[in-house]
Every structure is written in structure tokens, then in C-alpha cells.
N, C-alpha and C positions, 0 to 999 in steps of 0.2 A: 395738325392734320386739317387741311382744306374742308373736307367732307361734313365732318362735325358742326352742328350746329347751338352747340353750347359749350361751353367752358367752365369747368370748377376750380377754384382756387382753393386749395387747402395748407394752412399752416399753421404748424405743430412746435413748440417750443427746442426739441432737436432736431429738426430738421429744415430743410431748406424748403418754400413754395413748391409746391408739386402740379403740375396743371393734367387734369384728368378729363378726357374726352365724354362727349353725353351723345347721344346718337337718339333720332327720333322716327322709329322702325317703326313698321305696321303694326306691331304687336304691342306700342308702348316706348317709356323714353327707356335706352339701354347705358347704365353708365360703367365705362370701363376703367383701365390702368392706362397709363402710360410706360411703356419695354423702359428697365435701366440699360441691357446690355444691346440698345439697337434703338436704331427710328422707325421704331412700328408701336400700335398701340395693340393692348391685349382685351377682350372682352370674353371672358371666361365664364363657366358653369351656365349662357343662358339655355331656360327651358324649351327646349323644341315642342316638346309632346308631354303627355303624362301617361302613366301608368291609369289602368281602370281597376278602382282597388277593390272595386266585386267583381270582377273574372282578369286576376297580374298575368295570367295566365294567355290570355286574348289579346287582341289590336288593342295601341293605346290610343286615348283618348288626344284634339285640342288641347292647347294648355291655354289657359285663358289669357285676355289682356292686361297688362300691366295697369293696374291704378296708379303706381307711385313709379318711380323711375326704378329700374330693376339695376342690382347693385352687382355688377357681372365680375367679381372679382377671387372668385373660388374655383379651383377646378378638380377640387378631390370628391369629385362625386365619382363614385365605381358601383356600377351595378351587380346584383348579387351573384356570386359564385364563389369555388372554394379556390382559393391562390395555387397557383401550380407549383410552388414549392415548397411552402409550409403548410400545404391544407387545410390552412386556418379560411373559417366562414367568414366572407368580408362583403360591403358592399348593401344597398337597402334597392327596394324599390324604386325609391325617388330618386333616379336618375340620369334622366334622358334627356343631357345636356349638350348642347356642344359648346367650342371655345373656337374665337374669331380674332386671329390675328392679321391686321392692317397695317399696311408700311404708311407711312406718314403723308406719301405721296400721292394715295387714294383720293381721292374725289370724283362728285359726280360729275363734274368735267373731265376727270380724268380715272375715267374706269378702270380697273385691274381684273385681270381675268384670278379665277378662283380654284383651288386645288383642295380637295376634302377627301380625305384618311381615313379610312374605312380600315381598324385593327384587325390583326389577327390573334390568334390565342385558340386555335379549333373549334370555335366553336361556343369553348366553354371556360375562357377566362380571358381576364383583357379589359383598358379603361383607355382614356384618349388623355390624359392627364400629359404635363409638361415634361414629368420627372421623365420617362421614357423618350414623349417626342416631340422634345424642344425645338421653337418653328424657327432661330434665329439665323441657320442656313441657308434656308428657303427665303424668308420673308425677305431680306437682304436684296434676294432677286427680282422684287417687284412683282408680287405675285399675293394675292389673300388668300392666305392659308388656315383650314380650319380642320378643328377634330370633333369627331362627335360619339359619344356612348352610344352603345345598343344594347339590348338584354342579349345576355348569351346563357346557355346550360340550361335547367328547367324552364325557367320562367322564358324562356329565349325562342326553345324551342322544341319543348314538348307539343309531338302531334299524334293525334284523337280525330278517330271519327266521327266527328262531332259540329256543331257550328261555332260554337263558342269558345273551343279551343283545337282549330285548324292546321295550327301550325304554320313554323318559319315567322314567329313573332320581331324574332332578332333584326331579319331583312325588311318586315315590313318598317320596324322602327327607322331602318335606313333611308326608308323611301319618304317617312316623316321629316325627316332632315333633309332631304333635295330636297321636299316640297319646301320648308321654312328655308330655305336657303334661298331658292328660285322669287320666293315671295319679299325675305328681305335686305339681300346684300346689296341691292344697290343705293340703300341708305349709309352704308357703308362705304362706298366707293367702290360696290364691286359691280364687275359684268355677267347679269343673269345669264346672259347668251354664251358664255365661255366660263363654263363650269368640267374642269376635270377631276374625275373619278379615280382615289387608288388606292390600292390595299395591297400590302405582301400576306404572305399564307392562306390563310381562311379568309381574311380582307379581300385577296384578288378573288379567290372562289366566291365571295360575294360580290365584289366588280362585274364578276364574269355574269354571274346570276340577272345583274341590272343589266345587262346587254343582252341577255335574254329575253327580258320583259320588256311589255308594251310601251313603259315609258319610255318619257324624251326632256329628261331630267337633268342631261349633262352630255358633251358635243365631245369631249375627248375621253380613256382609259387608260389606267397605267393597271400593269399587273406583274406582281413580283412573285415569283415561284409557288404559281396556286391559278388551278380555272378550276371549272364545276366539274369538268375529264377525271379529275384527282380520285383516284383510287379509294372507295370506302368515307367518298364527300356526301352521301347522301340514302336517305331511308326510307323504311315507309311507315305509316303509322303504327300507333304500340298501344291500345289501348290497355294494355297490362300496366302498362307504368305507374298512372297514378293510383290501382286499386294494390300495388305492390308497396308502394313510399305510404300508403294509410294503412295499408299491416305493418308494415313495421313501426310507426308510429301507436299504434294500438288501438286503430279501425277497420273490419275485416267486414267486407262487401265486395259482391260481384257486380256491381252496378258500377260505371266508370263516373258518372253524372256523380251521384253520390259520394264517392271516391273525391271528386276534384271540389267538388261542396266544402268537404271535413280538411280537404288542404287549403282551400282558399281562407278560413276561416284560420288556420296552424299560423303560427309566429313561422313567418319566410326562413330563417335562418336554418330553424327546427328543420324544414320542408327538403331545404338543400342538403342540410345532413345526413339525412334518413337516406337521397338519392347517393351519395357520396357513398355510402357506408355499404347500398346496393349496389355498387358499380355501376351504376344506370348515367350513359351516356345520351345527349339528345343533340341532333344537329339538322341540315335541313332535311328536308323530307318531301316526298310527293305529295301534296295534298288533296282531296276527294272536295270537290268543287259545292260551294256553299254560295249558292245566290252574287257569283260573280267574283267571289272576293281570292278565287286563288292567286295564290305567285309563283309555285310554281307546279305545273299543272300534270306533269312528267316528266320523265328521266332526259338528263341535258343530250345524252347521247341521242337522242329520238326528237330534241328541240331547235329547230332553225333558228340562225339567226332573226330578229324583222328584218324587213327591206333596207327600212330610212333607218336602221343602225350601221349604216357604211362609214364608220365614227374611226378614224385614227388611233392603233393602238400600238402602245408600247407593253414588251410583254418583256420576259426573260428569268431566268434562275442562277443558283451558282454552282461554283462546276463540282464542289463537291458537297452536295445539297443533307446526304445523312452522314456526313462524318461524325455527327455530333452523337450519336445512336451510337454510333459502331466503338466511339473512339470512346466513349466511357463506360464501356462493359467490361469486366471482368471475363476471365477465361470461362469460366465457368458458367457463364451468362449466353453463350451464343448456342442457339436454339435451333438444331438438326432440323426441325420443323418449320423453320422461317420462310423458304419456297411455296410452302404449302400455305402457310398461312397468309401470305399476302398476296399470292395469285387468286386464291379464291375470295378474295375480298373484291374482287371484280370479274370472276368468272366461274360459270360453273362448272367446271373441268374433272376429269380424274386424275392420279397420278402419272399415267405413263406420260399426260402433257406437263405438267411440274417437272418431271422429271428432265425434260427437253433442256427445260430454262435451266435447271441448277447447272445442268452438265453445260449448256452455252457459256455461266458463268465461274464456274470453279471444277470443270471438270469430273474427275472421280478422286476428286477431296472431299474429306469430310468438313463440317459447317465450324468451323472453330476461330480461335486470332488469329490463326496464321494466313485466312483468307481472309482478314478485315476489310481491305481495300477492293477485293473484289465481290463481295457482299454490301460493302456501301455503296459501287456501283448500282449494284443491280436493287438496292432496294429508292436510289434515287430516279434509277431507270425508269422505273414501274410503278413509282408515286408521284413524280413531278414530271421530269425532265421529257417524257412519251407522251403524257398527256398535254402538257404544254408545244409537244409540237402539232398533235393533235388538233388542236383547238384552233393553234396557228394556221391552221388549215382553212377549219371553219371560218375563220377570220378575212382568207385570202376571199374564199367562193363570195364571200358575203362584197367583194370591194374593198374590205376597209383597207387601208394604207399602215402596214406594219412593220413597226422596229422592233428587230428583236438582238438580244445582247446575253450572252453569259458574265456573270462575276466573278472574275477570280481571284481578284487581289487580297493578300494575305498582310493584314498590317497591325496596328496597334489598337484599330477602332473596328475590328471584327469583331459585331457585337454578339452572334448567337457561338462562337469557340471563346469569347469571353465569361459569356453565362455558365457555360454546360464544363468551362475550366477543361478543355481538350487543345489539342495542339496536332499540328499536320498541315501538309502542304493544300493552298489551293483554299476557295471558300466555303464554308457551309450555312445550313440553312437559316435565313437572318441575318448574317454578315453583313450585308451591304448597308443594313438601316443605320449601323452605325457612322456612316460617310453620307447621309440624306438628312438627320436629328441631331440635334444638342442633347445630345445625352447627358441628364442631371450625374447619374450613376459611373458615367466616363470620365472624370474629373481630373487627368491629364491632358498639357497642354495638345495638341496632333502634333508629328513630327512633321515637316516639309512633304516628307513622301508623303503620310496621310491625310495634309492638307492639301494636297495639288490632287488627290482622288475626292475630297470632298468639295473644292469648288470645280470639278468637273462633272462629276454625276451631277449637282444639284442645276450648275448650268446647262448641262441638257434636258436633265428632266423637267427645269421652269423654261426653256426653251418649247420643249413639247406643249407646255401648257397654254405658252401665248404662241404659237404660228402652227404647233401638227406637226413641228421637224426639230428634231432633237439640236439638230447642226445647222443651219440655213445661211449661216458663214462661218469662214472658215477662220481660223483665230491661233493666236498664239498660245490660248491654252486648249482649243478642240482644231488640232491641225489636219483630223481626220474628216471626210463624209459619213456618217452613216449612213448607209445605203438601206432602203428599205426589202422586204424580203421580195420573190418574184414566186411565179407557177413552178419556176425551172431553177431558181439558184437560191437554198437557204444562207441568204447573208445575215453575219450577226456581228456585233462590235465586242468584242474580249476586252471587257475593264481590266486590266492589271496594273502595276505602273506606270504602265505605258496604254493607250487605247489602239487598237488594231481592226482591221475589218478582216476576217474570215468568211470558211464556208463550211454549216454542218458539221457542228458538234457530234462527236461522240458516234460516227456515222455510221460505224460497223455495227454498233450495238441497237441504235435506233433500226437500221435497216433491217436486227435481226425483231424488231417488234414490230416493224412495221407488217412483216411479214406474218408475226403470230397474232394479232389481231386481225388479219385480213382473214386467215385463215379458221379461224375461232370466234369469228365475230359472234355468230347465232350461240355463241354458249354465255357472252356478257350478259351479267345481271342488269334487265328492266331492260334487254334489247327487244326493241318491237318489231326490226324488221324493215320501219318505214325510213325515207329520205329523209 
């Protein structure tokens, strides 16, 4: 690697000379790996920030300068939460690291524009580790690609009204990493000035969040089926939570101060349990302004873009975003009450308006399997696919320049109908990441077909990253335009086997929301009213 200004030579009695990159960042020397499966080098686990371990609960703190050369080659740091599928408590404090992978060809003469991964997992579970999202896809393209941990679930993003513990810790952690990023990739051979931004699920509703706010941390946006619109994305304070997780721990006070005292002082895991065991979910939230420091200040629905965010965005979803929901229930699993309960998760409505929707979507059936398809409709309608046109909107008023694309390709490397073990035509929610990652856990080789979808997503979307156009010539393996969207024609590109340009997705069913949100607007929760 050009960039590197030191070289270690290590050899080991089985093995052959290894030469391991040293990097001399503002923060200290950083010494990395050298990729076996690619020409890129890896610098794994460094510390962006730290946790402040009298109030985990609050902004983290600087991580201090490196004295010794920091030895960047771990990346199984996972911040605390319960794993979403064996609900085992995993994960510590100390962990707000990210991982910097450099093609070989980085230097400071030769900059590379930078792309940083903002996970999803709702919220409340989720790590940047390789085992999921191996960079050897990407990095191949010429591009510095990096992951970085955030605190998610309690410690992420419980909010209080309070100063000390405000809320949206998770995001702020993110804004900790653009800042270390902005400050030192270009020891690395990257370009501060071409930092793009991306996340699928809660990742893009976090993207979407930093388009929100005042910074100016990063010039491009990639967002995969998730804005801050997303149905049931956001809260408001609860100062019950923590004097409810110290009852159940066996400290019982109405004082919320006190309450968060006796858990700061709890072993973390304990702390996570207790919320676990309470059903107590925490995610972003409004929060009530403390001497400057909020992020987000009110409900997205009521939050303008900034001006100078007329930033280039790629947005999109896939076309069958909750199969995954629908396709592993049980008969006896689908919930008469599902209308109801997901409308009012974003509005405050009575029945005879639920009732509208159910009959738009299934008529005068009852809610059972034999409507599965058209309930996975309407619950993708009404949690991603509406609000993401939504946003889209916002996005147009604002200037930015936007691609927008549905997913629908069904193949071997559909990672969220691989997880959840379903099957059906069409994508669901997650799908794509598997044709963007080296999936440790995907350990088949890709078929032709899966691999002519994964060096074509990945060359448009490192395409977006260095020019703002997915497509900017036309090519033997992108023989399409993407066309960006207008005021007057929703154009989008249909990944499937093949890539196609279309127009307006799903148009009947969008026009019939387009409709019930105009209509109902003054009944949305946290609507204010204003422009």
C-alpha cells in the first residue's frame, strides 16, 4: 500500500513473511492486517470514542491518543444487547470501534472516496463485524470502506428528561465516527471530502436522521428500506424506564436520578436483562433540549431538510419487503387485529378509518393465511415502501438528485428469506445485503446468476459513491441508464436478473395512501401542522 508509512515484517516458523501495514493517524500509529482473500488491507476494532463509564447511559466520551502503536486487528467488539435470536446477553460497554478497509491502491496521492455502514437491527441489536459484512465486494471497487459499532437498546437509547441522559446516544455515537473519520482517513488514503453514508433498515433511518441534522459530515446517502417516515421509528421520553428496570432489580424509587444512579452502578448485563425480561424497548426519540446538545429536536414529519443537504441520494426497498413476517406464521398466528394495530402506530384514528384500509386490502375476508400475500402487502405498504416514497419527496423539494430502485431478485444469496428460513417469490426485507457483503455465514460459492447481481449492485452503488450516478457509462455489465426520479415521473431501476427502468411501484396501492395521509394528515402522531 502506497499510503503507509511503515512496514512490519513478521515471521513465524509456519508461515511465510507476512508484511503488515502501520498507518500514522492523528490519533496515534494504527497497525493493521494485510486481506488474504484481496488487495486491500484491514484495520479492525480501532476506538473512535469511549463510553463514559459514570453516566454509559450519556454521550461518549474522546478516546484518547495512542502511546504505543494500536494493534487494529480484532473486530468482535459487539455492544451490549440481547441477540435477536437466542436472547442471550452479549456484548460489553467497550465498544465503539469501527473497522477500515483499504484497497491497496489508496494513497495520499491517490485518494479514494469513503463509504461507512451504518447497521441496522431496530434499534436494538446489531455489530459491524466481518462475519455479516465482509468488505471484499466493495473494496475490490476502489472505494475505503468502513463499519462502525454504535450503542443500540438501553444504553443506546434510553431517553429521560433529564441532561445527563437525553437520549438518541446510539446516533450521537455515529456522529462520533464521521467526526474520526472526517479527521483521519486521509492517512489512510481516503478522501475527507467524499464520504458516503449507508444503512439498510434502522441504519437508513439513521442515515436519514444525519440528513436531518445540521452536520456536513458526508457529501453522498445510500438508504435501503428505512427513512425516519418509518412507521413506529421514533418516541418520546419515558422517564419510567429506568425506575421500572431498579424494581425489578430490587430497587424501588420514584426518583428517576436515583433510579439511573443504582443502574449505573448494576453489572450492564444484569441492567439489559431486567429491560429484556420487561419488554422495554428504546429507540430514537424527541428530545427536550439541554444547552444545545439535541439531535433530534422533533418529529421528522414536522423537520425540513437543511438547505446545503442537496446531497445525492440513493434510496429504495424490495418488493416484497415483510414476507418474512407473514411467511413464517403459523395459521393460527395471524392476528384479526393487525389493521389496527399498525395503523395506529402512526395515527390517531378510530376504527371506521382501519376499517377503510383493511377492506382496500382484503376486502370482507377474514385476516387468516389465506390472505398472506395480501397482508404482506399492506404491512410493507404502511411501514416502508409509503414512507420511503414519502421521504422521496422530501428529498426532491430539497434539490437532492435521486435514485431510486426496488429489489427483486430472488436467488441464492437472499440473505433476510435465508435467515427467517421462508421462501416466495420476489424479495424481502434484507435481501439485497446479501449481493453488497461477503457473507462469512453464506459459505456457497454464488451461482453465475448471483454473481452478475452482485458485481452489478456493488458497481453502481461504488459508482454512486465516487461521481453521485450510479451509471455514468454505459457498459456491458450496466447496459441500462438509471434515470434519476423528477417532480412528474417516479423512475426507478427493478434489480432482478436483469435491470430494467420502470415507473411507480406498486401505484394503485401508493395512490390509495397517498390519498389517506392527505386526508388524515392532522390525526399523525407528533403532527404539528407546520411546513
Amino acid at each position: 500500500m502506497q499510503m503507509l508509512v511503515y512496514f512490519l515484517f513478521i515471521t513465524v516458523a509456519w508461515a511465510s513473511p507476512r508484511l503488515d501495514p502501520l498507518v500514522d493517524s492523528k490519533r496515534g500509529l494504527i497497525r493493521g492486517l494485510q486481506a488474504t482473500d484481496g488487495d486491500y488491507a484491514m484495520f479492525l476494532g480501532i476506538p473512535y470514542a469511549m463510553v463514559n463509564y459514570t453516566n454509559p447511559f450519556g454521550p461518549a466520551l474522546p478516546y484518547p491518543y495512542f502511546e504505543e502503536p494500536f494493534e487494529a486487528y480484532d473486530d468482535n467488539a459487539i455492544c451490549l444487547q440481547t441477540a435477536q435470536i437466542t436472547n442471550e446477553i452479549t456484548g460489553s460497554l467497550d465498544c465503539l470501534h469501527l473497522n477500515i478497509y483499504v484497497p491497496n491502491s489508496a494513497s495520499k496521492n491517490n485518494k479514494l472516496p469513503v463509504l461507512l455502514w451504518i447497521y441496522g437491527g431496530s434499534f436494538q441489536y446489531g455489530n459491524a463485524g466481518r462475519y455479516q459484512y465482509g468488505p471484499k465486494f466493495l473494496v475490490e471497487k476502489d472505494v475505503i470502506f468502513i463499519t462502525a459499532n454504535y450503542r443500540v437498546g438501553l444504553y443506546g437509547f434510553m431517553c429521560l428528561n433529564t441532561p445527563e441522559v437525553q437520549g438518541n446516544q446510539g446516533l450521537k455515537d455515529q456522529v462520533k465516527a464521521l467526526q474520526w473519520i472526517r479527521e483521519n482517513i486521509e492517512d489512510f488514503g481516503g478522501d475527507a471530502s467524499k464520504v458516503t453514508l449507508f444503512g439498510s433498515s434502522a441504519g437508513a433511518v439513521s442515515v436519514d436522521y444525519h440528513i436531518l441534522s445540521k452536520d456536513k459530515l458526508f457529501d453522498k446517502a445510500i438508504l435501503q428500506s428505512g427513512t425516519t417516515l418509518r412507521t413506529a421509528a421514533i418516541m418520546e421520553p419515558d422517564n419510567s424506564v429506568p425506575i421500572l428496570i431498579a424494581a425489578k432489580l430490587g430497587f424501588a424509587t420514584n426518583d428517576v436520578n436515583k433510579a439511573v444512579e443504582f443502574l449505573i452502578k448494576n453489572e450492564p448485563k444484569l441492567v439489559i436483562a431486567a429491560a429484556f425480561e420487561l419488554s422495554i424497548i428504546c429507540k430514537p426519540c424527541v428530545e427536550k433540549d439541554f444547552e444545545g446538545n439535541t439531535f433530534i429536536a422533533d418529529y421528522p414529519i414536522n423537520t425540513p431538510i437543511p438547505k446545503d443537504k442537496d446531497i445525492p441520494i440513493l434510496i429504495g426497498h424490495n418488493s416484497q419487503e415483510q414476507l418474512s413476517t407473514y411467511g413464517k406464521l403459523s395459521p393460527s398466528e395471524y392476528d384479526e387485529g393487525i389493521f389496527e394495530k399498525l395503523v395506529s402506530q402512526a395515527f390517531n384514528i378510530d376504527k371506521d378509518l382501519v376499517r377503510i384500509v383493511k377492506q382496500f386490502y382484503i376486502g370482507d375476508e377474514a385476516v387468516s393465511i389465506d390472505v398472506k400475500s395480501a397482508l404482506t402487502d399492506f404491512d410493507s405498504d404502511f411501514a416502508l415502501n409509503h414512507p420511503i416514497r414519502r421521504s422521496m419527496s422530501k428529498f426532491l423539494d430539497n434539490n437532492s438528485n435521486v435514485y431510486f430502485y426496488v429489489f427483486s431478485y430472488s436467488g441464492g444469496r437472499n440473505y433476510g428469506k435465508w435467515r427467517h428460513n421462508v421462501t416466495g417469490e420476489g424479495a424481502a426485507h434484507s435481501d439485497e445485503k446479501g449481493y453488497l457483503f461477503d457473507m462469512s455465514m453464506m459459505t456457497d460459492i454464488p451461482t453465475p446468476e448471483d454473481q452478475l447481481v452482485i458485481d452489478r449492485m456493488t458497481t453502481m452503488w461504488t459508482n454512486f459513491v465516487k461521481y453521485g450516478d450510479p451509471t455514468p457509462d454505459l457498459t456491458e455489465l450496466l447496459p441500462v441508464k438509471w434515470t434519476p426520479l423528477t417532480e412528474d415521473i417516479q423512475h426507478y431501476l427493478d434489480i432482478n436478473s436483469d435491470i430494467t427502468m420502470k415507473r411507480s411501484p406498486f401505484n394503485k396501492r401508493m395512490a390509495f395512501w397517498d390519498l389517506f395521509y392527505k386526508m388524515n394528515e392532522k390525526f399523525l402522531i407528533g403532527f404539528s401542522g407546520r411546513e
